[in-house]
N, CA, C and O of each residue as an XYZ file, in Angstrom:
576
protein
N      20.416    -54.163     74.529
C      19.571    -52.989     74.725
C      18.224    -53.470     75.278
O      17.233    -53.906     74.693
N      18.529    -53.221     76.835
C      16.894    -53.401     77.450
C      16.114    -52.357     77.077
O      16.381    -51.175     77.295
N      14.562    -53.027     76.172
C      13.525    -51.722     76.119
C      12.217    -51.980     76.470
O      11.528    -52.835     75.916
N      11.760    -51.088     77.602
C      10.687    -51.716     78.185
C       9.150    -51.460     77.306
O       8.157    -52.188     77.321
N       9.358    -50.207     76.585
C       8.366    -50.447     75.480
C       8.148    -51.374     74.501
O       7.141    -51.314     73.795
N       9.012    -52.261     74.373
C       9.052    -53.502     73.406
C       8.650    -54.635     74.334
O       7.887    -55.430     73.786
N       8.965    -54.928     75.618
C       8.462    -55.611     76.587
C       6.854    -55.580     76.628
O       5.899    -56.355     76.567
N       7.105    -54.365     76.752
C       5.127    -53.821     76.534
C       4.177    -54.007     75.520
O       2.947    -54.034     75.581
N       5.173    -54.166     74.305
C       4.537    -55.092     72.965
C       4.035    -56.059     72.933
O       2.917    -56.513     72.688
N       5.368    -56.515     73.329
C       5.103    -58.451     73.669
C       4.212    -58.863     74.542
O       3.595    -59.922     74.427
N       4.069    -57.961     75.582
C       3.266    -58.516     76.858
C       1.440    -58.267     75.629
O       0.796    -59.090     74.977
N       1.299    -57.147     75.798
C       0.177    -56.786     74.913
C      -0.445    -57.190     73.868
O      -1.556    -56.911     73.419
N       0.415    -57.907     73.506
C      -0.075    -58.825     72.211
C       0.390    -58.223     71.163
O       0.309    -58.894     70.133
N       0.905    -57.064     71.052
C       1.397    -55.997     69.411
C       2.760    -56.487     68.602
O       3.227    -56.018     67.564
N       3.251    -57.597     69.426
C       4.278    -58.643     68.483
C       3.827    -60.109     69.200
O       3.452    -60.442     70.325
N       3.985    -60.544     68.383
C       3.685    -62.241     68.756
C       4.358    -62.823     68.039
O       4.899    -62.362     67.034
N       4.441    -64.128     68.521
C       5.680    -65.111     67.712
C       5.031    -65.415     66.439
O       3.848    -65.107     66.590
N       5.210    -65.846     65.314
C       4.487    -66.109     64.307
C       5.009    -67.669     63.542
O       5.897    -67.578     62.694
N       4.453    -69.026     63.857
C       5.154    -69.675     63.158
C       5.342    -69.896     61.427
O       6.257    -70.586     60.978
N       4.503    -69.317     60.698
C       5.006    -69.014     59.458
C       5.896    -67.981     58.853
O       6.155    -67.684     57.686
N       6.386    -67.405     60.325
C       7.106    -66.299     59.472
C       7.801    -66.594     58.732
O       7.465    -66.502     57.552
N       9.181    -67.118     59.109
C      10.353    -67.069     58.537
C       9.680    -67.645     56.762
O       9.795    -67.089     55.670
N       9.226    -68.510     57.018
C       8.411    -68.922     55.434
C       8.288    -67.639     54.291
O       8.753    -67.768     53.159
N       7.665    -66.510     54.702
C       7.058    -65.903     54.497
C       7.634    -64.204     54.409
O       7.149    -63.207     53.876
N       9.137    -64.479     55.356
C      10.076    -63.135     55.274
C      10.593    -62.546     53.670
O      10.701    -61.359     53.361
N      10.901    -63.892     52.669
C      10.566    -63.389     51.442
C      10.305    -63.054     50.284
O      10.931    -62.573     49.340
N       8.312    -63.683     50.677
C       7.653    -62.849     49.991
C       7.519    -61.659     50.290
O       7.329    -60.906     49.336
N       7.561    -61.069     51.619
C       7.448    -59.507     52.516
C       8.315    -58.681     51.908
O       8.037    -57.610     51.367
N       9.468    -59.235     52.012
C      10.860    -58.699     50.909
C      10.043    -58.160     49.616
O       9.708    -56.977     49.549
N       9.723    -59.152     48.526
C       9.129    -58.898     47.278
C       8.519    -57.714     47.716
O       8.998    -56.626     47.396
N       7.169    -57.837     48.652
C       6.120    -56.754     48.462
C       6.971    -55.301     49.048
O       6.399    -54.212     49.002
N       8.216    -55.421     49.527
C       9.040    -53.872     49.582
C       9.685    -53.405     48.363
O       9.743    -52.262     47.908
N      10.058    -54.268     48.012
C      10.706    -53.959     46.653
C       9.711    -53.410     45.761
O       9.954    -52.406     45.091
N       8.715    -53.956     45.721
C       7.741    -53.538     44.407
C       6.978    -51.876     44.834
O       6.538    -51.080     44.005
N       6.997    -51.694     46.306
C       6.457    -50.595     47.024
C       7.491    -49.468     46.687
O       7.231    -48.272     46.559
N       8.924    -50.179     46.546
C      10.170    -49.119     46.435
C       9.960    -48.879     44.865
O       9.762    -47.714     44.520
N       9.981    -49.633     44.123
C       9.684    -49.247     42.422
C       8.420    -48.446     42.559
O       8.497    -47.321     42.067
N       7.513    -48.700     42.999
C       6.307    -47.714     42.628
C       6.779    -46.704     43.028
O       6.955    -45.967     42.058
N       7.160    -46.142     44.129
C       7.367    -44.862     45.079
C       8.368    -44.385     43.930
O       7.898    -43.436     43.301
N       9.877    -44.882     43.409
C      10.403    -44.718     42.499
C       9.811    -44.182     41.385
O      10.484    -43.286     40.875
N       8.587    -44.481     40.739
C       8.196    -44.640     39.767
C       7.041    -43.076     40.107
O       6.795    -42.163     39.318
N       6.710    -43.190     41.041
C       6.011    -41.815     41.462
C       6.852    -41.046     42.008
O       6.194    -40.390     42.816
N       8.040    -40.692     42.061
C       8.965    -39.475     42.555
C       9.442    -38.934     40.851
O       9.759    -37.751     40.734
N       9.470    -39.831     39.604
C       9.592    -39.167     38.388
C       8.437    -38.557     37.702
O       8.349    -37.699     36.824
N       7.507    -39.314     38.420
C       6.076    -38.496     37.443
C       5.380    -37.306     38.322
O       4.301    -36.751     38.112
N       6.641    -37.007     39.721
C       6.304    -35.897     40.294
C       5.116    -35.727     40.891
O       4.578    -34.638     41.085
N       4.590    -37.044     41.261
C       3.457    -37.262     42.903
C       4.400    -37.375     43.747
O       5.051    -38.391     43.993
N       4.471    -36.598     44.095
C       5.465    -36.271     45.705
C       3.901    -37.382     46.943
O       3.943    -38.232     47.832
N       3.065    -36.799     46.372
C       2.246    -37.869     47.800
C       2.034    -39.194     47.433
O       1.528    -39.510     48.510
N       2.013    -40.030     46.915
C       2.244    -40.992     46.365
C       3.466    -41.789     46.141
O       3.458    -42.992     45.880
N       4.623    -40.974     46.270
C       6.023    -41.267     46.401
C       6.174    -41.196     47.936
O       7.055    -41.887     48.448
N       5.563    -40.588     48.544
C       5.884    -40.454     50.278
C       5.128    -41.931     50.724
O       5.639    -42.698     51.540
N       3.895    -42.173     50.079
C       3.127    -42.731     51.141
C       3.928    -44.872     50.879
O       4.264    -45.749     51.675
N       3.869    -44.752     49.169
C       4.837    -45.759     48.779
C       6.393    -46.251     49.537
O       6.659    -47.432     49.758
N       6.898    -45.623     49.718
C       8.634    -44.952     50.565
C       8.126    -45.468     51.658
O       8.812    -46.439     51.977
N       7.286    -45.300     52.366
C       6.523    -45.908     53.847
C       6.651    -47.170     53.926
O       7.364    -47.866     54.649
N       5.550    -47.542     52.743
C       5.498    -48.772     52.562
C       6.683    -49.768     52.520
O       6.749    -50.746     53.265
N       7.549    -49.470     51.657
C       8.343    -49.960     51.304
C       9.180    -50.328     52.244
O       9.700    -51.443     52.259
N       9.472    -49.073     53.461
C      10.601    -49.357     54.641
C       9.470    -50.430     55.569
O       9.934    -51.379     56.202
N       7.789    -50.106     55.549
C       7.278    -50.950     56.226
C       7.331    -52.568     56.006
O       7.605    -53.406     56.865
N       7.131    -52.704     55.175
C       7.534    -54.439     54.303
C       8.574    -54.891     54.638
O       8.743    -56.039     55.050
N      10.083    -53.369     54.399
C      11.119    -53.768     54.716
C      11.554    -54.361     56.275
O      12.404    -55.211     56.540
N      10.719    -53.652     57.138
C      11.189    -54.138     58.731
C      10.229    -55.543     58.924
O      10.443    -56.528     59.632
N       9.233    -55.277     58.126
C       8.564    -56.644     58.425
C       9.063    -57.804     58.047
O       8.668    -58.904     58.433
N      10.007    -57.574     57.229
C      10.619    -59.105     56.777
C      11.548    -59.332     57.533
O      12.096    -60.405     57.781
N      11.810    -58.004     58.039
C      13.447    -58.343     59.530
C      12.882    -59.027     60.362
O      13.429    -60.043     60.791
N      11.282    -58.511     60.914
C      10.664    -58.895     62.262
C      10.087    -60.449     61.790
O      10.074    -61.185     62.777
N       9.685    -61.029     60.745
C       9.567    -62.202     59.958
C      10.557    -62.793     60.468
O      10.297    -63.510     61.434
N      11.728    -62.724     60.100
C      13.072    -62.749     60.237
C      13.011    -63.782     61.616
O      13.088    -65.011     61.614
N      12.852    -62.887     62.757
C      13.018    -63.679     63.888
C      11.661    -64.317     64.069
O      11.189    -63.994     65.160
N      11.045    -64.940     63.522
C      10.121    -65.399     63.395
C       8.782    -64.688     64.310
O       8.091    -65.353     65.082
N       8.588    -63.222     64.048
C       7.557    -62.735     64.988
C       6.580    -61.568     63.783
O       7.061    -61.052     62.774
N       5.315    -61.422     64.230
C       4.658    -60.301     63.377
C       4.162    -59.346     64.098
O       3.905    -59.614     65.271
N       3.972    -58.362     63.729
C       3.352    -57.055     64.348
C       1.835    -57.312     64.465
O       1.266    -58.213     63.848
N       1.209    -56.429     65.324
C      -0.261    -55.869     65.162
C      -0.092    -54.185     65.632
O      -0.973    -53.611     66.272
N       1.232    -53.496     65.182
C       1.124    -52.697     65.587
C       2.586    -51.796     64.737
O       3.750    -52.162     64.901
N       2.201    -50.659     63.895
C       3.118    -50.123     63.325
C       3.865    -49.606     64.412
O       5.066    -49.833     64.268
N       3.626    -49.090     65.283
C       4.571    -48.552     66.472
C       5.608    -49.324     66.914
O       6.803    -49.038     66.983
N       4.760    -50.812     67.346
C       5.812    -52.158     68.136
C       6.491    -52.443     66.875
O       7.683    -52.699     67.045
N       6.149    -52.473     65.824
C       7.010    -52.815     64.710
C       8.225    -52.094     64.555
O       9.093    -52.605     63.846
N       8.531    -50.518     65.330
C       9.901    -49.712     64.926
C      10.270    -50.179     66.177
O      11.481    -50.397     66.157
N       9.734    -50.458     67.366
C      10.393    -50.574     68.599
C      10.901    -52.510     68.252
O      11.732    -53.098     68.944
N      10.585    -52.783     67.746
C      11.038    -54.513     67.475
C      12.701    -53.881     66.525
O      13.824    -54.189     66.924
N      12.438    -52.970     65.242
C      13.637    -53.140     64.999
C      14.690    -52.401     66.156
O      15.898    -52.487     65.936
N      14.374    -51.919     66.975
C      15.406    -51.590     67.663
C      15.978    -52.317     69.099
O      16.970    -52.108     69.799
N      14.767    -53.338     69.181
C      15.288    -54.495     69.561
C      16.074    -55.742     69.135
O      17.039    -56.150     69.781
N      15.650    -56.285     68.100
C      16.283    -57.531     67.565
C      17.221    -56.806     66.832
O      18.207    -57.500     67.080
N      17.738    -55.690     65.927
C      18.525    -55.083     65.206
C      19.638    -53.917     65.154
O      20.757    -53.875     64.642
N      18.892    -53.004     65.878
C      19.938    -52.342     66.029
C      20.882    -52.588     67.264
O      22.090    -52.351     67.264
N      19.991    -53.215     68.559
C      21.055    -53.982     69.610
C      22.426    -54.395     69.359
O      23.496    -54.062     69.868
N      22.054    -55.353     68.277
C      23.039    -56.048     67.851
C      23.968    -55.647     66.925
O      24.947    -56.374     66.756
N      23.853    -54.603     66.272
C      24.473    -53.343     65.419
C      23.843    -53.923     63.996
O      24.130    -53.143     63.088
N      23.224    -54.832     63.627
C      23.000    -54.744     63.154
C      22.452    -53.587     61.679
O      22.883    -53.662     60.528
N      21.464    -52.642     62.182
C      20.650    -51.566     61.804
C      20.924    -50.795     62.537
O      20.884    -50.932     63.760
N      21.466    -49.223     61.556
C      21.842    -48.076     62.300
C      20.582    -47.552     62.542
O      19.686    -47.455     61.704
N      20.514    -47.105     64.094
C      19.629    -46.226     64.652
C      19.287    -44.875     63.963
O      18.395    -44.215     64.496
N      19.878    -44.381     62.852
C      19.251    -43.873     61.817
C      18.014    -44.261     60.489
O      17.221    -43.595     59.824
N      18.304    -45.352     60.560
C      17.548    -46.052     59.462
C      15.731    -46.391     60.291
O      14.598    -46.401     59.809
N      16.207    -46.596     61.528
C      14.557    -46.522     62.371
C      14.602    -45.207     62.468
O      13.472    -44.762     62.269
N      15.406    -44.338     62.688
C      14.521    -43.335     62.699
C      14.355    -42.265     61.539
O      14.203    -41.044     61.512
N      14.467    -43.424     60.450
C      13.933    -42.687     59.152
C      12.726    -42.941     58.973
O      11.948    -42.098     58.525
N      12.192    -44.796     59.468
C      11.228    -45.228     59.280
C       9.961    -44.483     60.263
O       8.811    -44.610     59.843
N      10.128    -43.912     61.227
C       9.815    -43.133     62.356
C       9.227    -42.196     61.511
O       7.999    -42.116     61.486
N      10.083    -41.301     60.645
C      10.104    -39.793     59.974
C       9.120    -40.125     58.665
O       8.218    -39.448     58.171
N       9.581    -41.262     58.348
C       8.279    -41.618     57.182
C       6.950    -42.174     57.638
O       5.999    -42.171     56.857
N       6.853    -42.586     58.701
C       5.283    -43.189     59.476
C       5.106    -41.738     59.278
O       4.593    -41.408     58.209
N       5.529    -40.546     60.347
C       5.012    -39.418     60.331
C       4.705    -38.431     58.956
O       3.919    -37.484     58.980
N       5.373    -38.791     57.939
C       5.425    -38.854     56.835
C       3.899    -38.966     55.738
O       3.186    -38.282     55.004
N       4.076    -40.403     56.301
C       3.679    -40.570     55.242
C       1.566    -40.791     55.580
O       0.576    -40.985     54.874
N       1.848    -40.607     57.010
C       0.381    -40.151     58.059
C       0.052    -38.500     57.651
O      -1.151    -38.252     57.735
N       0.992    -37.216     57.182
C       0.415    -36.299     57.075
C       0.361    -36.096     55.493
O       0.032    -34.967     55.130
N       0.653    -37.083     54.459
C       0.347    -36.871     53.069
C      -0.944    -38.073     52.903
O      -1.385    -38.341     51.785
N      -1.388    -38.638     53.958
C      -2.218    -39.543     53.577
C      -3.541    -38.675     54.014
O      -4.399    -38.362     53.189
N      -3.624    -38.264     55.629
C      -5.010    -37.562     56.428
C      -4.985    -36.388     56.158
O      -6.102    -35.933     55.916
N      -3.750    -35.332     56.063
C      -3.923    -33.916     56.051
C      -3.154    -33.403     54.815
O      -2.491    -32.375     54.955
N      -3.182    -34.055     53.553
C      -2.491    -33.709     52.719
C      -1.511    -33.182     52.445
O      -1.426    -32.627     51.350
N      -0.636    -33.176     53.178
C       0.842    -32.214     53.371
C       1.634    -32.973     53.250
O       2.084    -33.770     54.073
N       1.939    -32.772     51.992
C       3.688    -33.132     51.658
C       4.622    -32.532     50.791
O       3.952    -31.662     50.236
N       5.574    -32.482     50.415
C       6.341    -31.825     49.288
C       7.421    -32.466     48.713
O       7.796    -33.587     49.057
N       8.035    -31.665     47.679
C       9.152    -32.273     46.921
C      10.468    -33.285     47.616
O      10.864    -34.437     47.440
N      10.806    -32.276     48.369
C      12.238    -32.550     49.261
C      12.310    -33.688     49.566
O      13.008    -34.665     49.295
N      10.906    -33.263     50.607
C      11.105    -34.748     51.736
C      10.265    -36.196     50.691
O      10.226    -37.324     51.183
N       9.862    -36.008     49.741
C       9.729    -37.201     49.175
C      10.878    -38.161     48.898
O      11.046    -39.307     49.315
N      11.897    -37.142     47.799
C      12.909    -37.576     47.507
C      13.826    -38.260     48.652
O      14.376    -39.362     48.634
N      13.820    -37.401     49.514
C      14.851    -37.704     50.965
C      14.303    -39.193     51.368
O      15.156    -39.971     51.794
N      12.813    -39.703     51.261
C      11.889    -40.583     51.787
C      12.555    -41.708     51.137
O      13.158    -42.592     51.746
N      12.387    -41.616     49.609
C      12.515    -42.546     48.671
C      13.856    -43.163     48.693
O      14.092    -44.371     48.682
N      14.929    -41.941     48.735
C      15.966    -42.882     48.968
C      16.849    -43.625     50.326
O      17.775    -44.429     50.429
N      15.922    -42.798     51.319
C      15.990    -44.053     52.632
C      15.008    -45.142     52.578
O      15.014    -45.959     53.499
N      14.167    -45.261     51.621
C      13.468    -46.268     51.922
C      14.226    -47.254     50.942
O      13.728    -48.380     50.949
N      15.400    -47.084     50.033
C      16.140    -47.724     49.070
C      17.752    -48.262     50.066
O      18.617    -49.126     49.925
N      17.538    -47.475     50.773
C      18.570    -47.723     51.567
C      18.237    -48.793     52.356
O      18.994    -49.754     52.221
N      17.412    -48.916     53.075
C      16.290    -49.540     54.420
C      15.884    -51.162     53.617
O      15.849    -52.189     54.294
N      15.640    -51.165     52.313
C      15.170    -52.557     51.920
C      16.234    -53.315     51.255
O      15.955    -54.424     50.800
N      17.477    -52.826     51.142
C      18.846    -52.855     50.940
C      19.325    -53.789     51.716
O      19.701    -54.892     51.318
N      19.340    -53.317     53.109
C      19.763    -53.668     54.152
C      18.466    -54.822     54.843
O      18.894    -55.567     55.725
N      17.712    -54.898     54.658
C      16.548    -55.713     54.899
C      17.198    -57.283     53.923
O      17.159    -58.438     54.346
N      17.740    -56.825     52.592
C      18.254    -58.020     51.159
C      19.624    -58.216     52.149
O      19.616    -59.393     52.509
N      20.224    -57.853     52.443
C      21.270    -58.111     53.048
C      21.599    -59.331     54.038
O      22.390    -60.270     53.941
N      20.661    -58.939     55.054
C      20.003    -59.753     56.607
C      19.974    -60.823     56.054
O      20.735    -61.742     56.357
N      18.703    -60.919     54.753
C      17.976    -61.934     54.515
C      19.150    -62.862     53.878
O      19.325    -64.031     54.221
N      19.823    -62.275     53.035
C      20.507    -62.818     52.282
C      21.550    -63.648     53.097
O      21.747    -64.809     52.738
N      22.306    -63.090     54.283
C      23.658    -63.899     55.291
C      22.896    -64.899     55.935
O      23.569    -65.823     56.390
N      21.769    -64.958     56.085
C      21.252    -66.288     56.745
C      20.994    -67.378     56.039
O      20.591    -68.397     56.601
């Protein structure tokens, strides 16, 4: 999968190679997991915004340890969904659903953070793709 917006990353500086990544893919892991328990932990005490913005996090950590993974880091939450759909879902890795959950939770978790809008549903819906998403992040990490 040629994508010229990910080209445009790289050229731009918004992914760069990183030589500590792979070192470092996981502790990134850890800090999703613990983002997925909190968000968890705030979808029972019924902060729906706090469970959204956590759920973010959590899928965010989660792609970062993929993009770790190939030894590269973001400066850019955007190049960061267009990286997994380069190095990952290309390869079938990652279903093109799962980025574009992470997609639905950036947007997500941007209108329970600046404009306070969020609700029940889509928390829950958040939380358990973001359980799904760092799943599959333990997975990756784990066959290599």
């Amino acid at each position: 999968m040629k994508l010229p917006e990910f080209d445009d990353c790289l050229q731009k500086g918004k992914i760069v190679r990183f030589p500590a990544a792979k070192k470092l893919a996981s502790k990134e892991l850890d800090v999703a997991r613990e983002d997925l328990k909190t968000s968890q932990q705030s979808l029972k005490q019924k902060s729906y915004k706090w469970a959204t913005v956590q759920a973010y996090y959590a899928m965010f950590h989660a792609a970062r340890t993929l993009l770790y993974h190939q030894g590269y880091r973001e400066k850019s939450h955007y190049c960061l969904i267009l990286a997994m759909k380069a190095f990952y879902v290309s390869k079938g890795v990652l279903e093109m659903r799962l980025v574009e959950s992470l997609q639905m939770a950036k947007a997500l978790r941007e209108g329970a953070d600046y404009e306070n809008t969020f609700d029940p549903e889509s928390a829950k819906a958040l939380v358990a793709q973001a359980q799904e998403f760092v799943q599959v992040a333990e997975s990756v990490i784990e066959q290599d």
